[in-house]
N, C-alpha and C positions, 0 to 999 in steps of 0.2 A: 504493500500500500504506500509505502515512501520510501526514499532510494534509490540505488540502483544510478543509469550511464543517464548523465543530463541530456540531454534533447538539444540538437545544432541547434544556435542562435548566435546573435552580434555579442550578446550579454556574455554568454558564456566564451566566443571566442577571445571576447577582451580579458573577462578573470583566468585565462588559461595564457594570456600573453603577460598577465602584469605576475604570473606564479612565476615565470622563469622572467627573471628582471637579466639587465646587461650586467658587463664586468666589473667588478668594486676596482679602485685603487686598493693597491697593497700596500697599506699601514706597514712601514720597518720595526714600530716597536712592539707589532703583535708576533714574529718570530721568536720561538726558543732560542735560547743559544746552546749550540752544539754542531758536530756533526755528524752527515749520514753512515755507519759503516756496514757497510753492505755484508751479508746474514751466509755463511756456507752453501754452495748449492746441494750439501746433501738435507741440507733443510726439508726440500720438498722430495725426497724419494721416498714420503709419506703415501704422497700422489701415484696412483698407479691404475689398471685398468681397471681391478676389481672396485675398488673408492667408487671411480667413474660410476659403476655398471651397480654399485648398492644405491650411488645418489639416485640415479634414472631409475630405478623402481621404487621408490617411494616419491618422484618429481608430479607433481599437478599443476594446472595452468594453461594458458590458452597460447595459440602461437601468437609470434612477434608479426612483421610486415609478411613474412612468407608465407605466414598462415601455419607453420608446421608444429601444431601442440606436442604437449611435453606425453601421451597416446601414440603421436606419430614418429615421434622417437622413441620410444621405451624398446618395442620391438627390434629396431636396428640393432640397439646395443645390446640386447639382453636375451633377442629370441634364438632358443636351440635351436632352429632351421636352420639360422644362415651361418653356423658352425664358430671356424675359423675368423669368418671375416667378420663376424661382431666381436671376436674377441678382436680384433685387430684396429675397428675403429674403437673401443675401447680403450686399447694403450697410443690409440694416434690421440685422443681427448686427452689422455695425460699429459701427453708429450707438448699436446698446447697449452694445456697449465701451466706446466712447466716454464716452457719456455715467457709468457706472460708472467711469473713471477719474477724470473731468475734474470732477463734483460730487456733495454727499451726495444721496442718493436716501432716499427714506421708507423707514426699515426693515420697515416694516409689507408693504410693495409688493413687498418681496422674498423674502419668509417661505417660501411655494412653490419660487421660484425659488433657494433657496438649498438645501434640505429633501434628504436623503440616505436610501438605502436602506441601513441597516447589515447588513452580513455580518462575523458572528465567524471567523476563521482560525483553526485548529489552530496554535498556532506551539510546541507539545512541551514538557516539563516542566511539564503540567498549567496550561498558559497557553494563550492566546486574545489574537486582535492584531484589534483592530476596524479594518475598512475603512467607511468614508463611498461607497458610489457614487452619486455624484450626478447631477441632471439630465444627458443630454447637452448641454443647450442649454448648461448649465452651466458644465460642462468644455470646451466650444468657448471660450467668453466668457474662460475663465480661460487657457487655450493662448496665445489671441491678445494679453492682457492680460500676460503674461508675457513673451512673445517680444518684446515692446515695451520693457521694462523690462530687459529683461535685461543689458547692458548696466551700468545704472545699479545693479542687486546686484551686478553682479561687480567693480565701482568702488568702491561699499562694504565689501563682506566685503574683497578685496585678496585673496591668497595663502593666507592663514588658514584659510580655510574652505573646501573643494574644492566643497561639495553647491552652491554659489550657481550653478553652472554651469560652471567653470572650463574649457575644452578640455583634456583629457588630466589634471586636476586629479587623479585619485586614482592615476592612475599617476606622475606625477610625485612626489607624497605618499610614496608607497608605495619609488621610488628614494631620494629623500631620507633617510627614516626609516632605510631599510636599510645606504647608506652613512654614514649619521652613526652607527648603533650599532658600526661596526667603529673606529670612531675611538678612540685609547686613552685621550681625556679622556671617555669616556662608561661612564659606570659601568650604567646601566641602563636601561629602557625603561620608562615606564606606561602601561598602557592605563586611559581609564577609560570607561565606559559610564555611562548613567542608568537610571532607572527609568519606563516610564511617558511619555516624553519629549517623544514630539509632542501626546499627550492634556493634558500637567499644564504648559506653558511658559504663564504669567500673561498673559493678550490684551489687558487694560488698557495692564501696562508693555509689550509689546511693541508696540503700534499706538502710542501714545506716544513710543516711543525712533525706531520704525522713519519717524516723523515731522520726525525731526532725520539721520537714517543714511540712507536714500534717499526725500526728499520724492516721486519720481513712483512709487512704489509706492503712497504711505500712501495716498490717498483710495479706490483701489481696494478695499483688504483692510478700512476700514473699513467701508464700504460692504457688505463681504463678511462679517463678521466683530465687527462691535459686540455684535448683538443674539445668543443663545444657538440656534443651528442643530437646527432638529430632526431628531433619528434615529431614521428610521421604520423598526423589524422585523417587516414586512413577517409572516413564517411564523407570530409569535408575537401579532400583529395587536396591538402596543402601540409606546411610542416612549420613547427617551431624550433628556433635552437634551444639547448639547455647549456648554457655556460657554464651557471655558477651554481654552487648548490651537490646533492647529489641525486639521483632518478629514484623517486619512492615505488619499490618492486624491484631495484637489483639486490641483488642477495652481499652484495658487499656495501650496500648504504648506510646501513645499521651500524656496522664497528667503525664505518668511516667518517659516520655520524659522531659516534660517542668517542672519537679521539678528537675531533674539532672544537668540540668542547670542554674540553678537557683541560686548557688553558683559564677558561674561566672559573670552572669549581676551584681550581689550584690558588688563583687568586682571591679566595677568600676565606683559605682555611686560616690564618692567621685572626680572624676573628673571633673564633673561641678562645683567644688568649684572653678576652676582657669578662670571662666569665660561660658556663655553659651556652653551646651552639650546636645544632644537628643541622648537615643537611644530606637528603637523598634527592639523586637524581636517574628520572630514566628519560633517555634521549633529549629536549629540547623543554620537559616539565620537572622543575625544579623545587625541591621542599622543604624550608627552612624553618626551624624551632628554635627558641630562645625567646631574650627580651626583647620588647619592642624596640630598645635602641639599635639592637643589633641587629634586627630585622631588616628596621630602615637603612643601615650603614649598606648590607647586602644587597638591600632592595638598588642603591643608586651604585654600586660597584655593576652589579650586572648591568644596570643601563645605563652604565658609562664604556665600561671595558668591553658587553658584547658586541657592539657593532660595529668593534673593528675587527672581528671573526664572521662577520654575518648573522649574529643572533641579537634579533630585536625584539627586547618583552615587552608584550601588550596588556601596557596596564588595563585593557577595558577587560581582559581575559584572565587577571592576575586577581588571586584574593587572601584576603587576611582576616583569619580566624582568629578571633580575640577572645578570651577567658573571661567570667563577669568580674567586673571592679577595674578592668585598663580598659575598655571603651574609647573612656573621653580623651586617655593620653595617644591612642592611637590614632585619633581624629586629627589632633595637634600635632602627631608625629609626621603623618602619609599627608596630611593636607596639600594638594593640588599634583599630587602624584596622578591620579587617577585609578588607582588601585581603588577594589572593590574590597568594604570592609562588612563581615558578618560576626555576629555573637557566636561564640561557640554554644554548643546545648548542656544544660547541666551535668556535671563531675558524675561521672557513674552510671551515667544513661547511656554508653556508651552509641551513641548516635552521633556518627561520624560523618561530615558533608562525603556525599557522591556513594561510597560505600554502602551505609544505611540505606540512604534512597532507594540501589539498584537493587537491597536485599526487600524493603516494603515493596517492591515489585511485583515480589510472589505474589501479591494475595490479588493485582492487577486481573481484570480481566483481557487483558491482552499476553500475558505469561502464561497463564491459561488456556487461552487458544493455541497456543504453538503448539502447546501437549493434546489439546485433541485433537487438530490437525496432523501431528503427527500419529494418534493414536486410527485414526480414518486409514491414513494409508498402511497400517500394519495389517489393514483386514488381507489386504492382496499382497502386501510387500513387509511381511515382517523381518525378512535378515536386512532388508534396506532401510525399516524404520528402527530397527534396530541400534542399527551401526548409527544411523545419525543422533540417536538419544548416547549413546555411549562414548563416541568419540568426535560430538557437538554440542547438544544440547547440555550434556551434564555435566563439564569441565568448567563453567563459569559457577555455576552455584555451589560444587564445591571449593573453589579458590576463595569464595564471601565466607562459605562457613570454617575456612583453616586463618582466615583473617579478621573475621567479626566475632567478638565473643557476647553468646548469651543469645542467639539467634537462630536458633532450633526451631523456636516454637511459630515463627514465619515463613518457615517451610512447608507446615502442616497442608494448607491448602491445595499444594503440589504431590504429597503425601496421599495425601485422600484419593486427589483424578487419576494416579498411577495406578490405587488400587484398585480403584471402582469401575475407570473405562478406560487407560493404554494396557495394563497387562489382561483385561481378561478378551480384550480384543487383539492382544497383541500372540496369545494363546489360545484362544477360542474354548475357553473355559473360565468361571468363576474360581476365584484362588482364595484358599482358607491363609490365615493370619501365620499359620506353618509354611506352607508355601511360599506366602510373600517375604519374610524371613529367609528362606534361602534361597531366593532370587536375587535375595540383597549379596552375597555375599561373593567373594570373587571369584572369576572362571578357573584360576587355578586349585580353588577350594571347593570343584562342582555346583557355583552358583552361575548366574548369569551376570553381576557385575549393575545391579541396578538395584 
């Protein structure tokens, strides 16, 4: 009912040309100091055919300009018919990794092969989120080329930064934040967002920095990333460039992301020196606790120092969570910021902005229907309604209940429709209170995992 690829118009081709803006000048004082040293090539003899050939069987996605989806490659590389010679383009994809890691290639040679189909997304209040889908050959190269390095971002970013990869990283984020705002030296919380964030971060300074912060990244994304990536729309049969920024859908934008930023969180760890300070960040959304003063110091470090990295926060998108009894100082604090200021909800009600909301969701008539919509098509397709409640449906509402404490009992309403009509239509039988019991329980314990 909402969502989904916006509809050609003037409107939308303008918010898809002001996403990819032109080239920043390069601020000299936004460089680290160091230099590149370039990383052993047995680095990447990680890379090999089979890497290749596990990525492509688990790859989904739609093809790039060629039309060729990540279906119409799977079999090339993976199908037993064609014997030998799948395994052969298998170690030839290596050997192009490889080589993409290990030295510069002609950007010219790569023009095609870097080249995206752009799709505009509806993403509500009369905005549009451009996606890059690019080659799949593409996004195999970048899987493999990531899964290799990963390692070497999450050794970089540290703690700081959860999107580099971190295992359990935004849950963990998300416990921290929660139990440091109950603390009674923490007067407030900010959130801040950007604007614009993975399209507008400076490619210059960031292949630059990311040269000194994880050298076996950097030859990769230059390689990837120097020259201005064409975006091909495809229905409108015209194209845009992307300069600056990275392509939201290559599978290397994310750690490329979180090392770009990485100069910023750095610049403000020295503010816990004036007394307790937390911050987490995942990619471009940033969360800081402590005292209002120190809030505010952060609040204008970030919007002074990020825009000469390309990161610009929008105070209309930025908020601050106050404790009751510092209201009034925080009004006098933020005054003419434009930051948006909310009461926090009382000590121990544990009703957390965004969080809370998504979990009072359950009892939504619209959470609701998804489940009986889904429980409709289990009458004809239950391994397929299946699979979507198990490895869709049910991954979010358990992530609220390993991060929301004391919200069990807002589950219930979801509880009940599973039992009353997805599993007995998902079975074709009514299930006693035994039964639903050991459906709950895992398929390696002979349950079904619901």
């Amino acid at each position: 009912s909402s969502g989904g690829t916006a509809k050609p118009s003037e409107d939308v081709l303008q918010k898809l040309q002001q996403k990819h803006p032109p080239a920043a000048p390069l601020d000299q004082s936004s460089l680290l100091a160091g230099d590149f040293q370039k990383v052993p090539d047995s680095h990447w003899e990680v890379i090999d055919g089979q890497m290749i050939r596990s990525i492509a069987l688990n790859m989904k996605g739609a093809g790039g300009w060629s039309g060729l989806d990540s279906d119409d490659l799977r079999p090339l590389l993976c199908s037993k018919n064609f014997g030998r010679t799948a395994d052969g383009l298998c170690q030839a994809t290596a050997d192009l990794t490889k080589r993409l890691c290990r030295s510069l290639v002609d950007p010219a040679s790569l023009e095609t092969f870097l080249a995206c189909r752009l799709i505009p997304l509806e993403k509500g209040g009369n905005d549009v989120r451009p996606i890059g889908i690019g080659e799949t050959l593409r996004r195999l190269v970048g899987k493999a080329a990531v899964r290799a390095v990963r390692s070497d971002i999450q050794r970089a970013c540290g703690s700081l930064q959860v999107c580099a990869g971190l295992e359990s990283g935004c849950e963990a984020a998300v416990h921290a934040v929660r139990e440091s705002f109950e603390e009674d030296e923490t007067e407030a919380a900010l959130l801040i967002d950007a604007s614009n964030a993975f399209n507008s971060v400076k490619r210059e300074c960031t292949l630059k920095n990311i040269a000194v912060l994880c050298p076996a990244f950097y030859i990769f994304l230059v390689n990837t990333y120097r020259r201005p990536i064409r975006l091909l729309i495809t229905a409108w049969k015209m194209e845009i460039p992307s300069i600056e920024g990275t392509t939201q859908g290559d599978p290397a934008a994310m750690g490329m992301y979180a090392l770009s930023v990485l100069p910023i969180i750095q610049a403000s760890l020295d503010i816990s020196n004036a007394g307790f300070f937390l911050q987490a960040w995942y990619a471009d959304d940033g969360t800081g606790l402590g005292k209002l003063q120190q809030l505010r110091e952060w609040w204008s470090r970030v919007s002074t120092i990020g825009p000469k990295y390309g990161y610009y926060a929008n105070a209309k998108k930025t908020v601050l969570v106050v404790k009751a009894g510092h209201a009034e100082k925080a009004k006098q604090l933020f005054e003419g910021t434009g930051v948006q200021i909310a009461g926090a909800p009382p000590r121990g009600s544990h009703r957390r902005p965004k969080l809370y909301q998504s979990v009072r969701r359950t009892k939504s008539p619209e959470v609701c229907s998804e489940l009986k919509t889904l429980a409709d098509f289990s009458r004809t397709e239950p391994q397929a309604a299946y699979s979507a409640f198990v490895f869709g449906f049910r991954g979010k509402w358990n992530f609220l209940q390993r991060t929301v404490p004391n919200c069990a009992h807002l589950f219930q309403p979801l509880e009940e429709l599973m039992k009353t009509t997805f599993l007995p239509q998902l079975t074709g039988r009514t299930l006693t209170n035994l039964e639903r019991d050991l459906m709950s329980l895992p398929a390696r314990e002979g349950g079904l995992g619901l």
